[in-house]
Predicted model as a PDB file, atoms N, CA, C, CB and O in Angstrom, pLDDT in the B-factor column:
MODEL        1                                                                  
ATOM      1  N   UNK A   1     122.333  99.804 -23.912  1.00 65.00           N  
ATOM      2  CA  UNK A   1     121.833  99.155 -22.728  1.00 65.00           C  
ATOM      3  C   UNK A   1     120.367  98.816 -22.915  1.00 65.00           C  
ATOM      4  CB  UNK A   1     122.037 100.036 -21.498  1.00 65.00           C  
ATOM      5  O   UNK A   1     119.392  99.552 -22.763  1.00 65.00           O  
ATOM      6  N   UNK A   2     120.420  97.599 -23.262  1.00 70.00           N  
ATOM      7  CA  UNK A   2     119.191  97.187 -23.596  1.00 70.00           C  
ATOM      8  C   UNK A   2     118.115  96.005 -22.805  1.00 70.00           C  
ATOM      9  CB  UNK A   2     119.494  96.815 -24.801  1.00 70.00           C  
ATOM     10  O   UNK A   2     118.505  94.838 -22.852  1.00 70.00           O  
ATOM     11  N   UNK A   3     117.060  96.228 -22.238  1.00 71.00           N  
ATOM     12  CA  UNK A   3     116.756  94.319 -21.307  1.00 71.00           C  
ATOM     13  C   UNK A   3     116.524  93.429 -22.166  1.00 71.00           C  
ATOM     14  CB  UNK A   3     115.271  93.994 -20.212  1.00 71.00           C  
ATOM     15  O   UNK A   3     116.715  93.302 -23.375  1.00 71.00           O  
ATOM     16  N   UNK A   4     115.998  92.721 -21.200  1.00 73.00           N  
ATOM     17  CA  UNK A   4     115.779  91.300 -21.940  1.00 73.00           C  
ATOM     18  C   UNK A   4     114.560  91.730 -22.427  1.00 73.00           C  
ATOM     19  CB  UNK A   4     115.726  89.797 -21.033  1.00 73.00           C  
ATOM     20  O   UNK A   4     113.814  92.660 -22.120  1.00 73.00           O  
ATOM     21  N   UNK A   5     114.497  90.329 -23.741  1.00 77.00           N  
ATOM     22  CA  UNK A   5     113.326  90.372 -24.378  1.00 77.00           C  
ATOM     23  C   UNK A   5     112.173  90.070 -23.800  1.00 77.00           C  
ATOM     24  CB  UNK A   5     113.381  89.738 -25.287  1.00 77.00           C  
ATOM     25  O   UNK A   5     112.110  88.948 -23.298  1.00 77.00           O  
ATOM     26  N   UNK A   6     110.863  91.036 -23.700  1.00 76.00           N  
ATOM     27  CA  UNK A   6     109.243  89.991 -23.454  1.00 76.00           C  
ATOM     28  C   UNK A   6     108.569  89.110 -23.403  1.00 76.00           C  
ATOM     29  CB  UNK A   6     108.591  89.923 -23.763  1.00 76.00           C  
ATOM     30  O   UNK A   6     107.428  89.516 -23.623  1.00 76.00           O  
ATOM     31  N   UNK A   7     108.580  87.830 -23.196  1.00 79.00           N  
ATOM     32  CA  UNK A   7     107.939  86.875 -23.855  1.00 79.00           C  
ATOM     33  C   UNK A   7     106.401  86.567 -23.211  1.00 79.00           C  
ATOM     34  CB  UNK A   7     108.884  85.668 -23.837  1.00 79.00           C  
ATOM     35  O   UNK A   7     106.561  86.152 -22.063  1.00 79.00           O  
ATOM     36  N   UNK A   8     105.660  86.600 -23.395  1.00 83.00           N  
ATOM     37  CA  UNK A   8     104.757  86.273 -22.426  1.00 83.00           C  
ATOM     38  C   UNK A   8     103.769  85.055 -23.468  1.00 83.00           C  
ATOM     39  CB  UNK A   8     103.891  87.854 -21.765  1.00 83.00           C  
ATOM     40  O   UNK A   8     103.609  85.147 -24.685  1.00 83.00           O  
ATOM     41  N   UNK A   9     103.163  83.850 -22.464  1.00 89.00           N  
ATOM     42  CA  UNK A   9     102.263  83.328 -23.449  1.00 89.00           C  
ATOM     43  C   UNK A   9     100.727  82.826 -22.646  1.00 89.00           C  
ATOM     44  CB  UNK A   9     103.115  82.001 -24.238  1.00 89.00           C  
ATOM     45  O   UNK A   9     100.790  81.952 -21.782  1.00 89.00           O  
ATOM     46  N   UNK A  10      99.571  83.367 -22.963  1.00 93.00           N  
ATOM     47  CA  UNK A  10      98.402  82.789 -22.568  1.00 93.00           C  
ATOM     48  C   UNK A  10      97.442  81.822 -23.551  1.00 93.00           C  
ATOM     49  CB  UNK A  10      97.703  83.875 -22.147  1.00 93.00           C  
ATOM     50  O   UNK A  10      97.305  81.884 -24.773  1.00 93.00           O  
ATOM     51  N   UNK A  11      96.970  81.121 -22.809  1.00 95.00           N  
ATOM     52  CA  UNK A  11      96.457  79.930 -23.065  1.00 95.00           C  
ATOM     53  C   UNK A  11      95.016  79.997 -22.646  1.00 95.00           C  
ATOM     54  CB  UNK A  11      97.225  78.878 -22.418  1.00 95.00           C  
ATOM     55  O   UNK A  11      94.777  80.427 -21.518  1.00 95.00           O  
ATOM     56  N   UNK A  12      93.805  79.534 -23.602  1.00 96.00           N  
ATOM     57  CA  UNK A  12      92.762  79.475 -23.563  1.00 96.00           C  
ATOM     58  C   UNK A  12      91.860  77.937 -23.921  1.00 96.00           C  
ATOM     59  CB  UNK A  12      92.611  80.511 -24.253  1.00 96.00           C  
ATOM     60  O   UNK A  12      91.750  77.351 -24.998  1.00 96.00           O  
ATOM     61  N   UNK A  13      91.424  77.665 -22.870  1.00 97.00           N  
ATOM     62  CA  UNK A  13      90.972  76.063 -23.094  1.00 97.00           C  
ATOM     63  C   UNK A  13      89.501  76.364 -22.756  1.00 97.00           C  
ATOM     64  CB  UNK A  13      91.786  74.710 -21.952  1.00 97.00           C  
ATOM     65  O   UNK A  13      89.139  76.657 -21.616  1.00 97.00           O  
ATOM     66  N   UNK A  14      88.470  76.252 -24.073  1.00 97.00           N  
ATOM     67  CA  UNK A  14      86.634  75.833 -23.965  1.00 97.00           C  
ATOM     68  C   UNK A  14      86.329  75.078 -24.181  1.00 97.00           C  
ATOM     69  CB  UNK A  14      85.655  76.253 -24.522  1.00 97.00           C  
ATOM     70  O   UNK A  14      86.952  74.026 -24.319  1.00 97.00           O  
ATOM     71  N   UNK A  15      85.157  75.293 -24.314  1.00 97.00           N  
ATOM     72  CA  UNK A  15      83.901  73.704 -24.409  1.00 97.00           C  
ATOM     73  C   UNK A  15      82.738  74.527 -24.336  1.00 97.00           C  
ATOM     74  CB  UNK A  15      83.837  72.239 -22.824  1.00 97.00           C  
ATOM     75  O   UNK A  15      82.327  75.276 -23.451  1.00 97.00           O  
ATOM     76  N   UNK A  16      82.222  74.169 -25.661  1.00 96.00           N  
ATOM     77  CA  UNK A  16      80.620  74.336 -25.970  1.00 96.00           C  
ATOM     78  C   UNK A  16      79.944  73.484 -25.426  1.00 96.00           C  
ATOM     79  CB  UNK A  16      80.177  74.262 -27.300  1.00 96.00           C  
ATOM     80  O   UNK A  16      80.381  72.333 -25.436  1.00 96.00           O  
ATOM     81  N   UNK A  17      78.779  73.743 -24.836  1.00 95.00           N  
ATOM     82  CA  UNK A  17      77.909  72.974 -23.913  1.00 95.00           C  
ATOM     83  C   UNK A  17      76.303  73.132 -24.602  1.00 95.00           C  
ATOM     84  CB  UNK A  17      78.059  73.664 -22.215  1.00 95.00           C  
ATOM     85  O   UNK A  17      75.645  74.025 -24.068  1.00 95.00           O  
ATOM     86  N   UNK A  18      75.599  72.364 -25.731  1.00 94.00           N  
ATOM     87  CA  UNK A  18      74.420  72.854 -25.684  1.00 94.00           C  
ATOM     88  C   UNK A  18      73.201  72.045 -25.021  1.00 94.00           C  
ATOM     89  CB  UNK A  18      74.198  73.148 -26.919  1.00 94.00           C  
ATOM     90  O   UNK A  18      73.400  70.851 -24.800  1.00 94.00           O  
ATOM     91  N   UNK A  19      72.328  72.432 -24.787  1.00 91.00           N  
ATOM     92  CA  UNK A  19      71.072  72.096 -24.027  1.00 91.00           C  
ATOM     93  C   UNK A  19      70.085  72.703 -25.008  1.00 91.00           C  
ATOM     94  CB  UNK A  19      70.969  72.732 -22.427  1.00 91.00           C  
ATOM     95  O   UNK A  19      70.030  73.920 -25.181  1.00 91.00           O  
ATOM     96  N   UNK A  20      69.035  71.538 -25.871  1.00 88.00           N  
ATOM     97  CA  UNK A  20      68.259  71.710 -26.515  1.00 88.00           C  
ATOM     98  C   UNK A  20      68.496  72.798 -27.574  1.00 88.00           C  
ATOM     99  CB  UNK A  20      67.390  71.788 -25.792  1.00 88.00           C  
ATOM    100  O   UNK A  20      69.371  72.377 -28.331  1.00 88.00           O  
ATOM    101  N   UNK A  21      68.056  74.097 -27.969  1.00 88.00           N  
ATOM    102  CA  UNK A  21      68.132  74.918 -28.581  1.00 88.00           C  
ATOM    103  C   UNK A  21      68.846  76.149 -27.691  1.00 88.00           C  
ATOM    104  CB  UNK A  21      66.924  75.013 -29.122  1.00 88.00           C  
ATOM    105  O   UNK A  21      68.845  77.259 -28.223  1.00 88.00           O  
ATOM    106  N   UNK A  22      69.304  76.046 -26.695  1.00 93.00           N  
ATOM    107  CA  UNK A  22      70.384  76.790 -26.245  1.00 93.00           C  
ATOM    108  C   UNK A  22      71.703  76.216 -26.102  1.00 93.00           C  
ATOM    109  CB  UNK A  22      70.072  77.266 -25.135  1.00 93.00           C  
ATOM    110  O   UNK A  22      72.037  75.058 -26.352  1.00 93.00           O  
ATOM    111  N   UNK A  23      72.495  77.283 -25.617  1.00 95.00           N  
ATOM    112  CA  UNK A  23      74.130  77.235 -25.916  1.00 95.00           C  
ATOM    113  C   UNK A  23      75.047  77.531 -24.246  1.00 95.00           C  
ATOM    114  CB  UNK A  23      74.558  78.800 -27.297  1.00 95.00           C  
ATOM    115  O   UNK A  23      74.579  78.030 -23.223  1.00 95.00           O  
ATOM    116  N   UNK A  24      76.138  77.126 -24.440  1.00 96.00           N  
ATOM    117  CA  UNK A  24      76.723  77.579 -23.047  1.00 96.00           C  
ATOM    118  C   UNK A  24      78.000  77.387 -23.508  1.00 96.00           C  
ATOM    119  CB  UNK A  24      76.330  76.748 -21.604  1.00 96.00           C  
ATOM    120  O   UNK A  24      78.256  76.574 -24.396  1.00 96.00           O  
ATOM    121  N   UNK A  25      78.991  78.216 -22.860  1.00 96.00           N  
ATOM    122  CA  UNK A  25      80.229  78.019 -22.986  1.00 96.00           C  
ATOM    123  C   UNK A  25      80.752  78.337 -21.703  1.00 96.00           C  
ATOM    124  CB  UNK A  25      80.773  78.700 -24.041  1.00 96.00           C  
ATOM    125  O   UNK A  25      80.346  79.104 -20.830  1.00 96.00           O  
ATOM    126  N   UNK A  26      81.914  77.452 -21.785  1.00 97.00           N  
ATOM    127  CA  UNK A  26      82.576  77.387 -20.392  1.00 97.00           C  
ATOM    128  C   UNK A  26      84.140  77.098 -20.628  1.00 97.00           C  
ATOM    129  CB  UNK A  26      81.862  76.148 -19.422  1.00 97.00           C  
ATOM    130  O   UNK A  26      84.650  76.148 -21.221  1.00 97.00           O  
ATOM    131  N   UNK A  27      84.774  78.230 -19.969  1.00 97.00           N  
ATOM    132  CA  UNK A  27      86.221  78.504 -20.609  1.00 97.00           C  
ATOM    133  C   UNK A  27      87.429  78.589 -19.372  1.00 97.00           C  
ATOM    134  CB  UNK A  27      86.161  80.107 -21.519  1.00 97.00           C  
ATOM    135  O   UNK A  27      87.203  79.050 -18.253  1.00 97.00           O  
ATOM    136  N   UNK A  28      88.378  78.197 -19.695  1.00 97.00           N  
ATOM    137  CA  UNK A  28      89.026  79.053 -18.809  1.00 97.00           C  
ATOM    138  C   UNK A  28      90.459  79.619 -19.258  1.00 97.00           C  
ATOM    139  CB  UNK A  28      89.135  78.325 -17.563  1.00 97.00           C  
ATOM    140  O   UNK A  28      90.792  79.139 -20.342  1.00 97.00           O  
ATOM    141  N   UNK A  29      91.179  80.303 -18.841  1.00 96.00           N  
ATOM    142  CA  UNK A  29      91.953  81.511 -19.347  1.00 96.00           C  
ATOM    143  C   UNK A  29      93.334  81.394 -18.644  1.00 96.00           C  
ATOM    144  CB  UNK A  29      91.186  82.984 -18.991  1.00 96.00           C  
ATOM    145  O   UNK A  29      93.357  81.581 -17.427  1.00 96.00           O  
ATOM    146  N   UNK A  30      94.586  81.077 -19.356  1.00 94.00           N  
ATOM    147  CA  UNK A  30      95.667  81.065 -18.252  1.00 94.00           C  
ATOM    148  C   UNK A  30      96.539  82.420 -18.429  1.00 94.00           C  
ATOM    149  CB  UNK A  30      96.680  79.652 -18.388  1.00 94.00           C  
ATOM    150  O   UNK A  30      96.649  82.748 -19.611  1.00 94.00           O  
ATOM    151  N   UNK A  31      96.903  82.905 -17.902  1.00 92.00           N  
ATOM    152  CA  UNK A  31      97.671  84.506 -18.346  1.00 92.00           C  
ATOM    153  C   UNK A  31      99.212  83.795 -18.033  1.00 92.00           C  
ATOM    154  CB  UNK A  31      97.166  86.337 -17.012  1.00 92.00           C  
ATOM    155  O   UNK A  31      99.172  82.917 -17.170  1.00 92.00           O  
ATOM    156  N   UNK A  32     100.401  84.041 -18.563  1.00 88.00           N  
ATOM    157  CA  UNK A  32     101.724  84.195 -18.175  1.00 88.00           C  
ATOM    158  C   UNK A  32     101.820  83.029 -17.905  1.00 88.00           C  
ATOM    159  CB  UNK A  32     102.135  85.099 -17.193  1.00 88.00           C  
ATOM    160  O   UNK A  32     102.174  82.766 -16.756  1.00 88.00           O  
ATOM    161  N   UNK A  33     101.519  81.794 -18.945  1.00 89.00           N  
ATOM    162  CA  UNK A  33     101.681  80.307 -18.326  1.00 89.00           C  
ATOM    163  C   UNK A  33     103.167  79.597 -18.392  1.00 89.00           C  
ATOM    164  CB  UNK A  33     100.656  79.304 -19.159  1.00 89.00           C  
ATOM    165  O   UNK A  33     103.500  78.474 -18.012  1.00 89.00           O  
ATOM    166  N   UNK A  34     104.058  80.795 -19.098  1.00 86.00           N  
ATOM    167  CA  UNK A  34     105.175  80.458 -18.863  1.00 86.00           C  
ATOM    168  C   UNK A  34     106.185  80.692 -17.632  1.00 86.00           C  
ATOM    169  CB  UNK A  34     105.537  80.802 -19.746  1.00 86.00           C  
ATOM    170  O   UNK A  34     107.211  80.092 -17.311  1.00 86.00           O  
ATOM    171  N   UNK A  35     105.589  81.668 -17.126  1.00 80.00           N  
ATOM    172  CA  UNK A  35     106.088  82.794 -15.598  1.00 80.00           C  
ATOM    173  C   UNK A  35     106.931  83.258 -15.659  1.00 80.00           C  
ATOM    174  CB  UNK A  35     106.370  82.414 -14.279  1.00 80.00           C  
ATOM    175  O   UNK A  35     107.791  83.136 -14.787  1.00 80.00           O  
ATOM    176  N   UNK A  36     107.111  84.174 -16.950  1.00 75.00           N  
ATOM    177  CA  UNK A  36     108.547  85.276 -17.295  1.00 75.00           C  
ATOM    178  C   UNK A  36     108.570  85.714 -16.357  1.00 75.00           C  
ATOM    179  CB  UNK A  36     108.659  86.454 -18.351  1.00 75.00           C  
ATOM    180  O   UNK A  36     107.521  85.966 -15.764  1.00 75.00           O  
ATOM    181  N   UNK A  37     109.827  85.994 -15.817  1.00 76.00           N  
ATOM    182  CA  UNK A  37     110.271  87.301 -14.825  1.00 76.00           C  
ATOM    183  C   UNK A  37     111.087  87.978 -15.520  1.00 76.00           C  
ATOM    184  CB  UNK A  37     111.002  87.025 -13.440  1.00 76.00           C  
ATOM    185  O   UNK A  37     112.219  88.248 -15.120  1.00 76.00           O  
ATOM    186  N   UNK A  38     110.522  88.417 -16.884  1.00 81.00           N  
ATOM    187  CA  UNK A  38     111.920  89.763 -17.297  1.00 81.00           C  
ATOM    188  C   UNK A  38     111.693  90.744 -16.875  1.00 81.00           C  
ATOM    189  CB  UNK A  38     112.271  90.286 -18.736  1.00 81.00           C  
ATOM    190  O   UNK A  38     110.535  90.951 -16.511  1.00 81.00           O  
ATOM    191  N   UNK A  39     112.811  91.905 -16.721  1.00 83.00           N  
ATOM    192  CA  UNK A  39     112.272  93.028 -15.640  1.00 83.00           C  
ATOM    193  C   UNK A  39     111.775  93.787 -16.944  1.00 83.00           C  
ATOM    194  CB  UNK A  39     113.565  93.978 -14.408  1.00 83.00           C  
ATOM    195  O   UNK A  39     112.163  93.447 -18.062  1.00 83.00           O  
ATOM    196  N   UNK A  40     110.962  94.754 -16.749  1.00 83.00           N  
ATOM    197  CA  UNK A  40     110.117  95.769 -17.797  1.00 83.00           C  
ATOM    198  C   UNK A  40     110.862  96.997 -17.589  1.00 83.00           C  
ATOM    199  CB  UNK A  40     108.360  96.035 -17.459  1.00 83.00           C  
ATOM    200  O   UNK A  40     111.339  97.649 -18.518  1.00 83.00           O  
ATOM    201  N   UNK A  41     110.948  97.271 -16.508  1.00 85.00           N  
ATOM    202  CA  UNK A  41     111.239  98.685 -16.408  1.00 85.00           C  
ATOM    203  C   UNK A  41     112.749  99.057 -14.794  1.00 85.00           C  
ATOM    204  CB  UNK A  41     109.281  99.473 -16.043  1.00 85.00           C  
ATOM    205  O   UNK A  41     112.804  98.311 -13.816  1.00 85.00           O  
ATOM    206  N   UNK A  42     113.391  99.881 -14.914  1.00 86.00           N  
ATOM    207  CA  UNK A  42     114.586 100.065 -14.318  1.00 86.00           C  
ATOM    208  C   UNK A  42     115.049 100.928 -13.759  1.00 86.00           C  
ATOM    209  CB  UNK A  42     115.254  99.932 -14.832  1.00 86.00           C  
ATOM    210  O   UNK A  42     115.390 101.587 -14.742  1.00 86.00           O  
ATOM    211  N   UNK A  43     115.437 101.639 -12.728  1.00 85.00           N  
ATOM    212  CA  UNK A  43     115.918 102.889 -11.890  1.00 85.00           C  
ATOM    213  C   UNK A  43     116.990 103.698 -13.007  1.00 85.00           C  
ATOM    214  CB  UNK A  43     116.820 102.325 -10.256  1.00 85.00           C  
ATOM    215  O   UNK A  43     117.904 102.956 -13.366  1.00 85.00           O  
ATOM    216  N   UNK A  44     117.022 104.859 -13.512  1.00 84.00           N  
ATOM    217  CA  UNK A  44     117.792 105.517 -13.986  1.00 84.00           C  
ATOM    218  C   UNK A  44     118.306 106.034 -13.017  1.00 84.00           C  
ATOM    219  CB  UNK A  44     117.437 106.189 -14.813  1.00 84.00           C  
ATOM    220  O   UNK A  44     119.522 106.208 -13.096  1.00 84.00           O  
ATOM    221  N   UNK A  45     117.745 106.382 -12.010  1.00 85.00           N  
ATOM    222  CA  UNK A  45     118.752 107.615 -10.872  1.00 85.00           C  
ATOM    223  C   UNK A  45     120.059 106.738  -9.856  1.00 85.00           C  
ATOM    224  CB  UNK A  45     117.307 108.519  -9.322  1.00 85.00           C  
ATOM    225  O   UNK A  45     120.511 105.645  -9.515  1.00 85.00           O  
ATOM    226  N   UNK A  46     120.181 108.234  -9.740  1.00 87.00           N  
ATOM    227  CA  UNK A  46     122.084 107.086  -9.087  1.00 87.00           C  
ATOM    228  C   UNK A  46     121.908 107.002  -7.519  1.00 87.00           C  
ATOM    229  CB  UNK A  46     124.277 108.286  -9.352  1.00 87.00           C  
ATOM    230  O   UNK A  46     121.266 107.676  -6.713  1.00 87.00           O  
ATOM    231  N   UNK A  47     122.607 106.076  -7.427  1.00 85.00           N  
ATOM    232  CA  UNK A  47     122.249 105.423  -6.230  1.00 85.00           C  
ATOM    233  C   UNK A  47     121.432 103.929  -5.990  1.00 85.00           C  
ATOM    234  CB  UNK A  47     121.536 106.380  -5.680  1.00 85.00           C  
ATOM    235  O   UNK A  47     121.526 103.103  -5.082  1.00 85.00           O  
ATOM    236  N   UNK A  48     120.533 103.973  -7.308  1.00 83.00           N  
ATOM    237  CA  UNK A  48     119.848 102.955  -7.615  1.00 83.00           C  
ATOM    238  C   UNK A  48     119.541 102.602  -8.769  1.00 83.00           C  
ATOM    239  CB  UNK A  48     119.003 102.975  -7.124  1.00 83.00           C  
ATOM    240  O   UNK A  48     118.438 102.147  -9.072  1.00 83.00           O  
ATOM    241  N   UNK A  49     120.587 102.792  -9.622  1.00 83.00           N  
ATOM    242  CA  UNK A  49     120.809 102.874 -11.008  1.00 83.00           C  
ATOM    243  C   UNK A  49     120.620 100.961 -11.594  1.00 83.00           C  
ATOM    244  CB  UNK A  49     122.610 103.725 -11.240  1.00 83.00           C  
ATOM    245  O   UNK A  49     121.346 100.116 -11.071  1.00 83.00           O  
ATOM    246  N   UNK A  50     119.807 100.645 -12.445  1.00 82.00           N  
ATOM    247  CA  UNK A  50     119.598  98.772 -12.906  1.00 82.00           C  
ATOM    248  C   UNK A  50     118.750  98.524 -12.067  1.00 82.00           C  
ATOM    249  CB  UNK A  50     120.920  97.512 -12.727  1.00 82.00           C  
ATOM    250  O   UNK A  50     118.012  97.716 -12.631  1.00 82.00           O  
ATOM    251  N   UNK A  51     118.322  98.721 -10.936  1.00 86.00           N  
ATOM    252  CA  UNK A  51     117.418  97.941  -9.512  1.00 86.00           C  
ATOM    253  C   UNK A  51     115.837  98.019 -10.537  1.00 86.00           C  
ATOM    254  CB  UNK A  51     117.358  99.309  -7.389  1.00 86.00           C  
ATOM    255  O   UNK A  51     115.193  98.925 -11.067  1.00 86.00           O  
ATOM    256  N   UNK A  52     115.733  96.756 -10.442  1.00 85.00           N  
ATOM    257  CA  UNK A  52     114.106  96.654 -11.248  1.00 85.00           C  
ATOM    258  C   UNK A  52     113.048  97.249 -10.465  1.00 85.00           C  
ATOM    259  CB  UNK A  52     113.521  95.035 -11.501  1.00 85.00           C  
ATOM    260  O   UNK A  52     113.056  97.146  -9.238  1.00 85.00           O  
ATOM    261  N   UNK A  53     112.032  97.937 -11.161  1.00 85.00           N  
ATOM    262  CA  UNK A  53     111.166  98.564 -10.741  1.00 85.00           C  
ATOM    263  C   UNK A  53     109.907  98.074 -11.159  1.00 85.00           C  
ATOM    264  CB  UNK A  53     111.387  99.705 -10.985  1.00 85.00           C  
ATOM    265  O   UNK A  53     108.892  98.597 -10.699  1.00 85.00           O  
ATOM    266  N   UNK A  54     109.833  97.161 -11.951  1.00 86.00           N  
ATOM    267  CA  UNK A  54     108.397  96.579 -12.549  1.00 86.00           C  
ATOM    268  C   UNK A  54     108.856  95.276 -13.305  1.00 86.00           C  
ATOM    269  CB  UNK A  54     107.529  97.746 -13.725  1.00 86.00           C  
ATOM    270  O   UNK A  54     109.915  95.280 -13.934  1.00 86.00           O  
ATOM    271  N   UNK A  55     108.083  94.207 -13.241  1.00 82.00           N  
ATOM    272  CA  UNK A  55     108.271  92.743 -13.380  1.00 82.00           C  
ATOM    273  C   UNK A  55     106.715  92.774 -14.103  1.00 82.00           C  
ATOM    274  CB  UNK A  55     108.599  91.690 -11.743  1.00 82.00           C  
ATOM    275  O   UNK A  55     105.818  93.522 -13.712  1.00 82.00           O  
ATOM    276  N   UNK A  56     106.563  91.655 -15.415  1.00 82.00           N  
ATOM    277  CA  UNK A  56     105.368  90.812 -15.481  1.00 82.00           C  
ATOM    278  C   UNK A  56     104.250  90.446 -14.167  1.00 82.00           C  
ATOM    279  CB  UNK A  56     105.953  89.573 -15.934  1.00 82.00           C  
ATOM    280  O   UNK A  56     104.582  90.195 -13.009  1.00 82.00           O  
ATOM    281  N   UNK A  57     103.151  90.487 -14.598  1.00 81.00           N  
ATOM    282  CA  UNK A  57     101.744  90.011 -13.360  1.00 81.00           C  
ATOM    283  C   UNK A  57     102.472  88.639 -12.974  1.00 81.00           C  
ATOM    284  CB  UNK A  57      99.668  89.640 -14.191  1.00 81.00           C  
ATOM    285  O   UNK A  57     102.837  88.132 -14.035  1.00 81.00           O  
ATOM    286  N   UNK A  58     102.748  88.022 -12.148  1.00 85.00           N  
ATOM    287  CA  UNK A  58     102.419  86.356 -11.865  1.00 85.00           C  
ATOM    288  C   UNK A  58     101.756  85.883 -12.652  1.00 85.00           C  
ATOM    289  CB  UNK A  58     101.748  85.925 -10.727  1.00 85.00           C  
ATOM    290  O   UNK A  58     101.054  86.580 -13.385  1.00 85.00           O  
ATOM    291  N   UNK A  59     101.796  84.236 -12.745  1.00 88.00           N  
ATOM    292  CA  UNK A  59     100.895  83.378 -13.205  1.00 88.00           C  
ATOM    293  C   UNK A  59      99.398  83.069 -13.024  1.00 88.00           C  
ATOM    294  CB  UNK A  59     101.365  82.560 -12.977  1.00 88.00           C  
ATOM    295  O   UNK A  59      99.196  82.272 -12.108  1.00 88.00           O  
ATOM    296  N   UNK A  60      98.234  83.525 -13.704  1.00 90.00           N  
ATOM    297  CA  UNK A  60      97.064  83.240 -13.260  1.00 90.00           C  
ATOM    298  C   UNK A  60      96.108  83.115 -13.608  1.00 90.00           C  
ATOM    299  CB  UNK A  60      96.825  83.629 -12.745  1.00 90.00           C  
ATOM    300  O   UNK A  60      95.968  83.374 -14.803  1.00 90.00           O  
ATOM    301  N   UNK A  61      95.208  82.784 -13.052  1.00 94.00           N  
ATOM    302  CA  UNK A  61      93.290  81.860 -13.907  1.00 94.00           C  
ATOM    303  C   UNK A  61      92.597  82.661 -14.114  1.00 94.00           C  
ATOM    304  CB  UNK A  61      92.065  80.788 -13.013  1.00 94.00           C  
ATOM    305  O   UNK A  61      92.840  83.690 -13.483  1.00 94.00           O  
ATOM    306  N   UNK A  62      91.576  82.699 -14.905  1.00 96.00           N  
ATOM    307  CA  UNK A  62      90.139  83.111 -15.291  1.00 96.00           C  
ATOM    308  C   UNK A  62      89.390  81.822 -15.550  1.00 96.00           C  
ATOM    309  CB  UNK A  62      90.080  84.091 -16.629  1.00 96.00           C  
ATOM    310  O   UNK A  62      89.867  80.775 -15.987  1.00 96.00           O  
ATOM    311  N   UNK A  63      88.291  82.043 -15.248  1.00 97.00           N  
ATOM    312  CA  UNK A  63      87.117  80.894 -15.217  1.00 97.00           C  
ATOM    313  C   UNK A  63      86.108  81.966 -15.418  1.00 97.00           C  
ATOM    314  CB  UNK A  63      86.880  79.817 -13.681  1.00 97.00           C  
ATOM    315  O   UNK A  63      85.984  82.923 -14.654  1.00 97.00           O  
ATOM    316  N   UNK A  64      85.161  81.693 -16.826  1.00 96.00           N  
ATOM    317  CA  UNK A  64      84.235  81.283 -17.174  1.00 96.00           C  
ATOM    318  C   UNK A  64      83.145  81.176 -17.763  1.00 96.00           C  
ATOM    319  CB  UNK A  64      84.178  81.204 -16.850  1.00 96.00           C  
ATOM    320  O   UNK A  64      83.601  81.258 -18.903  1.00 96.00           O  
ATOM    321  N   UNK A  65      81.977  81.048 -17.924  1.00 96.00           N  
ATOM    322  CA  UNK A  65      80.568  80.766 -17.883  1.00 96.00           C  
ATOM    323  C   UNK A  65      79.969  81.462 -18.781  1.00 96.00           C  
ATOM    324  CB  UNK A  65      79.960  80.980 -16.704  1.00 96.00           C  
ATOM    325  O   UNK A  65      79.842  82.621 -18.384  1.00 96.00           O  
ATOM    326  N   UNK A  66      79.476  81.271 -19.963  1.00 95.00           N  
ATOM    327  CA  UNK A  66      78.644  82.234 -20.775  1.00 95.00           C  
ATOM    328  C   UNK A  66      77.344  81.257 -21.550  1.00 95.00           C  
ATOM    329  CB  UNK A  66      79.772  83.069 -22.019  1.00 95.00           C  
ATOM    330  O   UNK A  66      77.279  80.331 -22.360  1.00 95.00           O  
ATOM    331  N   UNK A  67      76.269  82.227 -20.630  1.00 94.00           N  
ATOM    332  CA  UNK A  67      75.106  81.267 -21.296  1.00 94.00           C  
ATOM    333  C   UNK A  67      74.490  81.987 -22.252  1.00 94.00           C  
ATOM    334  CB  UNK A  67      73.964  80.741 -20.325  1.00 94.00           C  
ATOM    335  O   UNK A  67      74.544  83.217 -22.244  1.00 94.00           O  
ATOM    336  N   UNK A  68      73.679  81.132 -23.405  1.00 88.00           N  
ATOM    337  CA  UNK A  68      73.420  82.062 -24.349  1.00 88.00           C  
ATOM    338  C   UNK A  68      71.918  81.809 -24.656  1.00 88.00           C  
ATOM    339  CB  UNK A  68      74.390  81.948 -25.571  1.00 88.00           C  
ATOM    340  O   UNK A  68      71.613  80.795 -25.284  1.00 88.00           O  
ATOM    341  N   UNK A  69      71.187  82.482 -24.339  1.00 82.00           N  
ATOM    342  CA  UNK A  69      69.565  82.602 -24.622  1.00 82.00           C  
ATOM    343  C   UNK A  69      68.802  81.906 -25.516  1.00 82.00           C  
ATOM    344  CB  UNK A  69      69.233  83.766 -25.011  1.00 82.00           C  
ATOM    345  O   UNK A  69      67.593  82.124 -25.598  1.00 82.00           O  
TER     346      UNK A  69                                                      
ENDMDL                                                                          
END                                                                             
């Protein structure tokens, strides 16, 4: 008795930004851009024996900003 497989995939899109002899980067971050719902984890006890107990985070952003001296 085995689940389904994991898949999860994040995605990272930057851009170097410089200004004179400084630097900037500006990024942003997608987590779970596919939106697996495989279940992770599962009720062993009876009564509620298969009932999923833990799922992947949702789909979601990070933004940003790194300036560099």
């Amino acid at each position: 008795m085995y689940g389904d497989r994991s898949n999860q995939l994040q995605l990272r899109l930057a851009k170097i930004l410089r200004f004179g002899g400084r630097r900037a980067t500006a990024s942003v971050d997608i987590y779970n851009v596919l939106n697996s719902n495989t279940v992770l984890l599962v009720s062993p006890a009876f009564g509620t024996f298969q009932r999923p107990e833990s799922i992947p985070n949702p789909r979601w952003a990070k933004i940003v900003l790194q300036y560099d001296f």
